[in-house]
C-alpha positions as CSV (number, residue, x, y, z in Angstrom):
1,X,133.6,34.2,-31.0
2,X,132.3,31.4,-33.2
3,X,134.0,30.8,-36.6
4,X,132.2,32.4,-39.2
5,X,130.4,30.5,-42.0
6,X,131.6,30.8,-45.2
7,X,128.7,31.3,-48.6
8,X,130.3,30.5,-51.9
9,X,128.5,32.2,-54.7
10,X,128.2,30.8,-58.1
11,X,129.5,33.6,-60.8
12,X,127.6,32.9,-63.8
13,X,125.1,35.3,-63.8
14,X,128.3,37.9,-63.8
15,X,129.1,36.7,-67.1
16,X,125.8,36.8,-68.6
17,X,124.7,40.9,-67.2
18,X,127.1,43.7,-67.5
19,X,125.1,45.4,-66.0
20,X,121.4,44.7,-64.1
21,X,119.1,44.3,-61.5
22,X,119.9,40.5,-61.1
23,X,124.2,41.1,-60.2
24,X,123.3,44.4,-58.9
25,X,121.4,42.5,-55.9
26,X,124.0,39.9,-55.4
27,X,127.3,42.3,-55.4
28,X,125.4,44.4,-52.8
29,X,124.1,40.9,-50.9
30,X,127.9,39.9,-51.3
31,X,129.9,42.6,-50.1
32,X,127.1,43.2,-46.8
33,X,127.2,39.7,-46.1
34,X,131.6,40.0,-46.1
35,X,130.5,43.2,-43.3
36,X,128.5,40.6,-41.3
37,X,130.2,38.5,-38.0
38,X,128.8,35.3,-38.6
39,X,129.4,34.9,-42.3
40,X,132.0,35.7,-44.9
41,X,131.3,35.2,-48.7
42,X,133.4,34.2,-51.9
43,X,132.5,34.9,-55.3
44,X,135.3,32.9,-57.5
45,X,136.0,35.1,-60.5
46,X,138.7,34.4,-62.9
47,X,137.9,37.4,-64.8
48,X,134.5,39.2,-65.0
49,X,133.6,42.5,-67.2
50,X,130.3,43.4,-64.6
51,X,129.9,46.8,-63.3
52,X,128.6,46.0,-59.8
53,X,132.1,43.4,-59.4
54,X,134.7,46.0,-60.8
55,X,136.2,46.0,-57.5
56,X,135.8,42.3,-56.5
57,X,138.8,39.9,-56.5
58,X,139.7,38.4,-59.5
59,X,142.2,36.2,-60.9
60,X,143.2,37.9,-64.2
61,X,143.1,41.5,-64.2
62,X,140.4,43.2,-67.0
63,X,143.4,43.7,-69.5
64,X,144.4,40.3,-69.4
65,X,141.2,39.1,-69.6
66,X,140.4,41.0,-72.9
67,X,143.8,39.6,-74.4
68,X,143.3,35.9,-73.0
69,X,139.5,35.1,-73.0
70,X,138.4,37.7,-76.0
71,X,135.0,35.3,-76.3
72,X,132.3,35.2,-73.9
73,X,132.0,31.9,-74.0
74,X,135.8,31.3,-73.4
75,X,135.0,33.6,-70.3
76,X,131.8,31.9,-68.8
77,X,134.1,28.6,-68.8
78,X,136.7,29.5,-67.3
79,X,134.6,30.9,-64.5
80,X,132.7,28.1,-63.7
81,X,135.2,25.8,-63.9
82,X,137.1,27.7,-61.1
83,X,134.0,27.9,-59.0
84,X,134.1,23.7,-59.8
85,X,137.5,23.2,-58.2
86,X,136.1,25.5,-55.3
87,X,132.8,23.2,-54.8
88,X,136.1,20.1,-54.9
89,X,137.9,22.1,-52.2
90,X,134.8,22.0,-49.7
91,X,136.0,25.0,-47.8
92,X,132.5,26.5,-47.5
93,X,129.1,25.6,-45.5
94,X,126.3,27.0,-48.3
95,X,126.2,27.2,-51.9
96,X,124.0,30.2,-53.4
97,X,123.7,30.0,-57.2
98,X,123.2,33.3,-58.8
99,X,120.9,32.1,-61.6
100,X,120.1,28.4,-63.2
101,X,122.7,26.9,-65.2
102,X,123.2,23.5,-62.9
103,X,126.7,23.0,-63.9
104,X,127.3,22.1,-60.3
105,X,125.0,20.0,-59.4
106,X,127.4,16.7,-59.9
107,X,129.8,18.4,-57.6
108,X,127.9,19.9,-54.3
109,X,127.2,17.6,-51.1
110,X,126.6,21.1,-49.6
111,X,123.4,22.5,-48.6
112,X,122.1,24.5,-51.8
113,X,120.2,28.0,-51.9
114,X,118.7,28.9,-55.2
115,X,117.5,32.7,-55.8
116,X,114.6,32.6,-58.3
117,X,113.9,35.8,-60.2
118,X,111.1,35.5,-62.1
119,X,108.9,32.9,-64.1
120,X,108.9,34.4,-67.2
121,X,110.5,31.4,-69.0
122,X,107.4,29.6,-68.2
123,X,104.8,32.0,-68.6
124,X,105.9,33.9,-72.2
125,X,107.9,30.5,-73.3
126,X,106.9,31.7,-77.0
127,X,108.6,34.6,-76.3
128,X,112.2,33.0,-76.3
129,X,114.0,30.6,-78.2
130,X,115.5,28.8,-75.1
131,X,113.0,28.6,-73.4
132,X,113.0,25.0,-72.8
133,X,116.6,24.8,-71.8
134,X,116.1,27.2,-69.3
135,X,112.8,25.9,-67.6
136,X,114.7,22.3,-67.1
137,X,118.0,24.0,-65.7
138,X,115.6,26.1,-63.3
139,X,113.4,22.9,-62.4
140,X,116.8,21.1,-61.6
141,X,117.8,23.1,-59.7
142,X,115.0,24.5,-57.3
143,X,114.7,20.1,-56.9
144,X,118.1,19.9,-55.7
145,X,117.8,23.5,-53.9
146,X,117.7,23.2,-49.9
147,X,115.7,26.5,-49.8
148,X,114.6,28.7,-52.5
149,X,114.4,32.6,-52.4
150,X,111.8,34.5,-54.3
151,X,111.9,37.6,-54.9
152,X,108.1,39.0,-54.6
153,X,104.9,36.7,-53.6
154,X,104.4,37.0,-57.5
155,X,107.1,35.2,-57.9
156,X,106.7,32.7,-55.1
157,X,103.2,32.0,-56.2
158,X,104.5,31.2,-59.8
159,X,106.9,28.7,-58.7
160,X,103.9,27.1,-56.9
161,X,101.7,27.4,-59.8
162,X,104.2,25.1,-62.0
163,X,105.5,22.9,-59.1
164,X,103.2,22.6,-56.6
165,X,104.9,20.6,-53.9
166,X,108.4,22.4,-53.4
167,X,106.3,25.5,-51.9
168,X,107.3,24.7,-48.4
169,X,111.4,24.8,-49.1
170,X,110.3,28.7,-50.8
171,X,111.0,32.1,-48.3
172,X,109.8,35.5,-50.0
173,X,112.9,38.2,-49.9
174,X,112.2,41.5,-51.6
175,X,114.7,43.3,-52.7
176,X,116.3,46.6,-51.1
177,X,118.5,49.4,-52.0
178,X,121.7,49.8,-49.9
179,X,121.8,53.5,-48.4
180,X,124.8,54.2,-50.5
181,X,125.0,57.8,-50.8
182,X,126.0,58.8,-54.1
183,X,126.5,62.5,-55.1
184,X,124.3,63.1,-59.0
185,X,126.1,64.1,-61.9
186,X,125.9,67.8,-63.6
187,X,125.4,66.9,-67.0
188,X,123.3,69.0,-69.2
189,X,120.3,67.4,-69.9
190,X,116.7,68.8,-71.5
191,X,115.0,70.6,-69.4
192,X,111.8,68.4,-69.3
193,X,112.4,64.6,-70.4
194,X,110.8,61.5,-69.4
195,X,113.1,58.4,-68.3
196,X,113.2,54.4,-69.6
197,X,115.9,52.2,-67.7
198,X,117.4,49.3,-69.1
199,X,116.5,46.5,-71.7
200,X,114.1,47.6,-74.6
201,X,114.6,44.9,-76.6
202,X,113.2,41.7,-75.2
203,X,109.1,41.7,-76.1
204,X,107.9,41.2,-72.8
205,X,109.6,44.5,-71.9
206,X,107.2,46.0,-74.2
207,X,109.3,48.9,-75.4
208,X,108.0,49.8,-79.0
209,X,104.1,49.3,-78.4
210,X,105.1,52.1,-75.4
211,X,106.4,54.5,-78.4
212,X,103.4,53.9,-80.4
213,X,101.6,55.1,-77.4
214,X,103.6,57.8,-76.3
215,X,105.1,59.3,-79.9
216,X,101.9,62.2,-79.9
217,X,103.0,63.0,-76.2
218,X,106.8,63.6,-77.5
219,X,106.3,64.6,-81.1
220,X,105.6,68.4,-80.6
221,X,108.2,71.0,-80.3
222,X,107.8,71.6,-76.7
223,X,107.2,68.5,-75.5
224,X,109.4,66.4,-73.1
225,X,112.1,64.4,-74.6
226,X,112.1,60.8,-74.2
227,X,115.3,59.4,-72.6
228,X,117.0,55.4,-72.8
229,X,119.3,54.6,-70.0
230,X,121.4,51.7,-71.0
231,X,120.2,48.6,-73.1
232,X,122.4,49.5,-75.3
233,X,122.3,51.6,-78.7
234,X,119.3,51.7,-80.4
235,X,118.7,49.1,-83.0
236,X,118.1,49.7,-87.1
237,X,114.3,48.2,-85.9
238,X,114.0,51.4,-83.2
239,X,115.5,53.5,-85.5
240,X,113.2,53.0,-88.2
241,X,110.1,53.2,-85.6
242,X,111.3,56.3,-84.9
243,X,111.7,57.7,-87.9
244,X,108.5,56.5,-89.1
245,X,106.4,58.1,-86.2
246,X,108.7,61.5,-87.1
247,X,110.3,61.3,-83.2
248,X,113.6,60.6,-84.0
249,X,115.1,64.0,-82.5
250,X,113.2,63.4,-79.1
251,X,114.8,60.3,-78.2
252,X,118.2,59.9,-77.1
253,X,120.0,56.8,-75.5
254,X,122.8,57.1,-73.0
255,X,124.8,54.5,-70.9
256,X,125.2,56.8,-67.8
257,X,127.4,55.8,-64.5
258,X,125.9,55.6,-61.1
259,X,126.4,59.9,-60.7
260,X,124.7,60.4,-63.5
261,X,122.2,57.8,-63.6
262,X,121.1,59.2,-59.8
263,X,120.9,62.9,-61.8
264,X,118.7,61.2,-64.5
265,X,116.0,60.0,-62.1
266,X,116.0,63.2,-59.9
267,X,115.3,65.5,-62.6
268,X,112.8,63.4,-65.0
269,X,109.4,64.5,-65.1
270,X,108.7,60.7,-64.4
271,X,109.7,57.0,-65.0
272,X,108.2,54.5,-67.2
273,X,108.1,51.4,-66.4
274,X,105.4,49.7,-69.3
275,X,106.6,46.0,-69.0
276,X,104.1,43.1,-69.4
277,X,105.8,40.7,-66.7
278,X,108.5,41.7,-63.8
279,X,109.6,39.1,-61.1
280,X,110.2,42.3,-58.6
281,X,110.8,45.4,-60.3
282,X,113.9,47.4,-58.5
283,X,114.1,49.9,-61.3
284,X,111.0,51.3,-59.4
285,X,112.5,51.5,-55.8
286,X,115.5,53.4,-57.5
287,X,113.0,56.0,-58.9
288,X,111.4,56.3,-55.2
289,X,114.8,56.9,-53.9
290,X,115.2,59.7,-56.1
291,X,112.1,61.5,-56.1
292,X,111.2,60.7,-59.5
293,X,107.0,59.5,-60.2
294,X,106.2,56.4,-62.0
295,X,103.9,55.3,-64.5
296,X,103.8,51.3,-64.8
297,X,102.5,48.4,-66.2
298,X,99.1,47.4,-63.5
299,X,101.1,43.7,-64.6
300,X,102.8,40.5,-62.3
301,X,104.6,41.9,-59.3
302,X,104.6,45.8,-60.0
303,X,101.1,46.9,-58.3
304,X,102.8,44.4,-55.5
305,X,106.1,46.9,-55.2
306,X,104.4,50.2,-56.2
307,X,101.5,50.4,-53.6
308,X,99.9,53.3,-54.2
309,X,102.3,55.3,-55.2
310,X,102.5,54.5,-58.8
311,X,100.4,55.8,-61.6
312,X,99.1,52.2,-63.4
313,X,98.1,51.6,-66.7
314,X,97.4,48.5,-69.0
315,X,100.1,47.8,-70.7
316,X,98.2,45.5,-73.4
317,X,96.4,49.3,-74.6
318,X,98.2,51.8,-76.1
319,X,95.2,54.5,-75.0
320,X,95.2,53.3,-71.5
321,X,99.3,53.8,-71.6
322,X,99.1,57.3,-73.4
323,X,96.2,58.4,-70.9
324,X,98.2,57.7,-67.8
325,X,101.4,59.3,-69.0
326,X,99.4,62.3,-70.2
327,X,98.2,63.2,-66.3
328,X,101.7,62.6,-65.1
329,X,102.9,65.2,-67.7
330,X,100.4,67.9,-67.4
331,X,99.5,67.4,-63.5
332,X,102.4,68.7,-61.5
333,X,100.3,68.2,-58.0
334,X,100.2,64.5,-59.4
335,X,103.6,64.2,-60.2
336,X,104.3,66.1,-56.5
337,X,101.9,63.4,-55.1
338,X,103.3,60.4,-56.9
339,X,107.4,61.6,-55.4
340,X,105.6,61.9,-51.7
341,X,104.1,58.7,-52.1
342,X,107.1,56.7,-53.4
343,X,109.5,57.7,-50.6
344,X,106.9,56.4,-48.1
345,X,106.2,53.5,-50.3
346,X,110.4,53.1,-50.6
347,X,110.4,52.0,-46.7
348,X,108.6,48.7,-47.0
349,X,111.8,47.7,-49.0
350,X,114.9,48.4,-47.3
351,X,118.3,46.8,-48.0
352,X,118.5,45.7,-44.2
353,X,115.4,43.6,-44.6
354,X,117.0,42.0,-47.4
355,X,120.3,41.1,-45.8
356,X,118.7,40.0,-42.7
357,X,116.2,37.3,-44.3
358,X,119.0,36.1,-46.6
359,X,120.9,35.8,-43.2
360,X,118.5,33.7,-41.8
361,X,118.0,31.5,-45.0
362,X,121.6,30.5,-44.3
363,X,121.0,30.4,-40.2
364,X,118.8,27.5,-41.1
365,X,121.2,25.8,-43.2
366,X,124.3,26.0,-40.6
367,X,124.5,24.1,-37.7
C-alpha cells in the first residue's frame, strides 16, 4: 500500500461561520476525506466555536478558549498562526484554503487548491463595506491557486466573467449531502408554518422585501406561521417591520440542532428560499432531503440546483413572490408534486460525487 497523501486545510473560515453552508461542506469534505485510503486530512485548530468541528481536534478545549481568547479576533490569530508553523513544517502534499484571506501565501511552496463560493463580492460590491478587500484577497489567491473549485457553473462562469484567463485551472464540484441519518426532533411546533433558514440580514438575502410580500399570506388568524431558523435573533429593524405590517405574533425565530432542524423541514408546508444571488444554494438540497417544497428566487445558481422541482418567482417583485407562495399554500397536489420532484432532483447532487471530484482535484496535484 502506498503512503497516503496528506491535505492541510486552512481554518479561517471556522472562525468567521458558527454555523453555515460554507464549514458545513468542508467538515463533511474533511472527516470523508480522513475515511479515504489514499489521503488523510488536517485541519489545525487551536480553538474553534463552529458547530460542524465540535468534535474535531483542537488544541485548547472550548472552556479554555472562552477564558484565554474571549475576542474573535484574538481567536482567528491564533489559528492562523498555527496553521503558519504547519505550512513551515511541510509535512503535507496539498494546501486547500477554506475561504480568501491570503495570509499564507508568503509561506506555501505547496501545490494550492482554492474553493470559490460565490462572486457576490464582485457582483453586489455596493452591497458591502469590504468589498474591495475581499475581491483582492480572492484575486490573490485564485492567481496563486494550482486549481480552483467552484461550486455551480454559476459560479465558474463568474470567475471567468472577471478573470478571463484562469478558466482552464477552474473544475465545477457541486455540493452533496452526506447520507447521515439523523432521527427529527418532537418539538411542538404550529401546525401549518412555512420555513426561512439562515442569514436574513445581509441585503442580497432579501429577507424583509420577502415579508412585505408575504405579511397578507401570514396576517390572518388561520394562516401559516412564518418560521426563522438561525441567523440569529431578530433585530430592532425586523422587529419594527413586523409590528408595522401587524405580523408580529406569526413570526418566530429559533436556533434549532440538527434533530430538530430535520423536524422543521419535514413538517413545513414549504421552504423559502427568496435570495437575489446564491453561489450554490445547499439549503435547497436539505429541503429535498426532507420532503419539504420550495419556493425560490428564479436568480444565479438556484434554477441551476432546483430543476424543476422548485416553484420560481422573481425575487425583484413582491407580486410575483406573494403569487408563487400563495399556490404552494393553497395547492396541496402542488406542494405533493414539488416533495416528488425534489427527491428525484436530490440525486444529481450526492455527497459521493462531491468527495470523489475533490479526490481527483488532489490526484492531479500528487505525484
Amino acid at each position: 500500500m502506498t503512503n497516503k497523501h496528506t491535505i492541510l486545510y486552512d481554518p479561517q473560515m471556522f472562525d468567521l461561520q458558527k454555523y453555515g453552508g460554507i464549514t458545513r461542506y468542508f467538515a463533511n469534505l474533511i472527516t470523508a476525506v480522513n475515511q479515504t485510503e489514499a489521503y488523510t486530512a488536517i485541519l489545525p485548530l487551536v480553538c474553534s466555536y463552529n458547530y460542524y468541528v465540535r468534535n474535531f481536534p483542537q488544541l485548547v478545549s472550548t472552556q479554555m478558549g472562552k477564558l484565554l481568547l474571549k475576542k474573535p479576533s484574538k481567536k482567528y490569530h491564533w489559528n492562523l498562526k498555527y496553521c503558519i508553523k504547519k505550512i513551515k513544517e511541510t509535512n503535507f502534499d496539498i494546501f486547500h484554503a477554506t475561504y480568501y484571506d491570503p495570509y499564507f501565501l508568503p509561506y506555501l511552496n505547496k501545490p494550492l487548491i482554492v474553493t470559490v463560493h460565490d462572486m457576490i463580492h464582485e457582483n453586489h460590491s455596493e452591497l458591502f463595506n469590504d468589498s474591495d478587500r475581499v475581491i483582492a484577497n480572492k484575486r490573490a489567491c485564485m492567481e496563486a491557486a494550482d486549481l480552483i473549485i467552484a461550486i455551480s457553473n454559476y459560479t465558474r462562469d463568474g470567475i471567468v466573467g472577471y478573470y478571463p484567463h484562469l478558466k482552464d485551472k477552474i473544475r465545477v464540484i457541486y455540493h452533496g449531502l452526506p447520507d447521515r441519518q439523523i432521527e427529527p426532533a418532537q418539538e411542538n411546533l404550529p401546525e401549518n408554518y412555512m420555513l426561512y433558514v439562515g442569514d436574513r440580514n445581509t441585503p442580497y438575502k432579501n429577507f424583509l422585501p420577502t415579508i412585505n410580500a408575504i405579511a397578507g399570506l401570514i396576517s390572518k388568524q388561520n394562516s401559516p406561521y412564518l418560521i426563522c431558523a438561525g441567523g440569529g435573533k431578530f433585530t430592532q429593524k425586523e422587529i419594527e417591520v413586523f409590528s408595522t405590517l401587524g405580523i408580529t405574533n406569526k413570526i418566530i425565530q429559533i436556533n434549532p440542532s440538527d434533530p430538530l432542524m430535520k423536524q422543521l423541514y419535514q413538517q413545513a408546508l414549504l421552504f423559502i428560499y427568496p435570495s437575489l444571488e446564491e453561489g450554490f444554494g445547499l439549503p435547497m438540497l436539505e429541503a429535498f432531503k426532507n420532503g419539504c417544497p420550495v419556493a425560490s428566487s428564479n436568480t444565479s445558481c438556484l434554477p441551476e440546483v432546483g430543476g424543476n422541482a422548485v416553484s420560481y418567482f422573481d425575487p425583484n417583485r413582491e407580486q410575483a413572490i406573494t403569487q408563487a407562495i400563495s399556490e404552494l399554500i393553497e395547492n396541496p397536489g402542488l406542494r405533493n408534486k414539488r416533495s416528488i420532484d425534489g427527491y428525484e432532483q436530490l440525486k444529481e447532487f450526492t455527497f459521493e460525487s462531491c468527495l470523489n471530484k475533490t479526490l481527483n482535484c488532489y490526484n492531479e496535484l500528487t505525484p
